[in-house]
N, C-alpha and C positions, 0 to 999 in steps of 0.2 A: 504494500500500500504506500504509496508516494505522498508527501506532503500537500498537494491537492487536494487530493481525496480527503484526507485526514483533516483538514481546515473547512472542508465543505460540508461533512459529519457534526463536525463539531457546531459550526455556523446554525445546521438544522436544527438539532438536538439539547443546543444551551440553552438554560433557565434565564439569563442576564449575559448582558453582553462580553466582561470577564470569564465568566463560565466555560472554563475549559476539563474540567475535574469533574463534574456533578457524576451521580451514579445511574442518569440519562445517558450522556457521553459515551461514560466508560463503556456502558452495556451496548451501546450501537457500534462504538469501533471497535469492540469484542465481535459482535457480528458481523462484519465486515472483516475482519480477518479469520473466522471462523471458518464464513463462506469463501473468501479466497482459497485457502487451506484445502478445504474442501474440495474442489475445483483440483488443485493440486495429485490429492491421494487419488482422484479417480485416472488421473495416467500414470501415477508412479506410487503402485499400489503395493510394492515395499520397501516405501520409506519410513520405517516402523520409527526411527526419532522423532519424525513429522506429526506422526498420527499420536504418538506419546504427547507433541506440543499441542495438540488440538485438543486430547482429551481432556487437558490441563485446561486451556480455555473457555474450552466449555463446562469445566467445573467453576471455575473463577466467575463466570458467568452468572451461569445457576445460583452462587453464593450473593453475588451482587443484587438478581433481582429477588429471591428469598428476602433480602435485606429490605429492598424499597417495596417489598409490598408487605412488611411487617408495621412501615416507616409510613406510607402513603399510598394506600390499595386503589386509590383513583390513578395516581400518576403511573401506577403500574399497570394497570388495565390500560389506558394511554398508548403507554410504550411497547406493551407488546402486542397492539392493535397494528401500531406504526410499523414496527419493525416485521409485524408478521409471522410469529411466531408461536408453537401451538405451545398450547397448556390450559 
């Protein structure tokens, strides 16, 4: 993911215009590096370190939105309307 991308994420997904950290953020360019990844393992399907980073990811993930819908169950339903993901 190139810094583009990653300023255009962030631009979406921030609370306030500083807002580069919120655990909106975090959890969408967790998604977007997820689904790159992703993308990734389906040609080069063993690259078992890759697929070890991913599952990390996606555990750091899970942890983050566990957290904001303990914290804010609106902004959680929200964000994983936005982002599209099931649960």
């Amino acid at each position: 993911m190139n810094s583009a991308t990653k300023a255009k994420i962030k631009k979406e997904y921030q609370i306030h215009e500083q807002d580069t950290g919120s655990t909106e953020v975090q959890v969408a360019l967790l998604s977007n590096r997820i689904e790159e990844l992703g993308e990734h393992l389906k040609t080069h399907k063993k690259d078992h370190s890759s697929r070890y980073g991913l599952i990390k990811m996606v555990s750091a993930r899970r942890r983050l939105l566990d957290y904001m819908r303990r914290k804010n169950e609106a902004q959680y339903k929200d964000l994983i309307k936005r982002l599209k993901l099931r649960r």
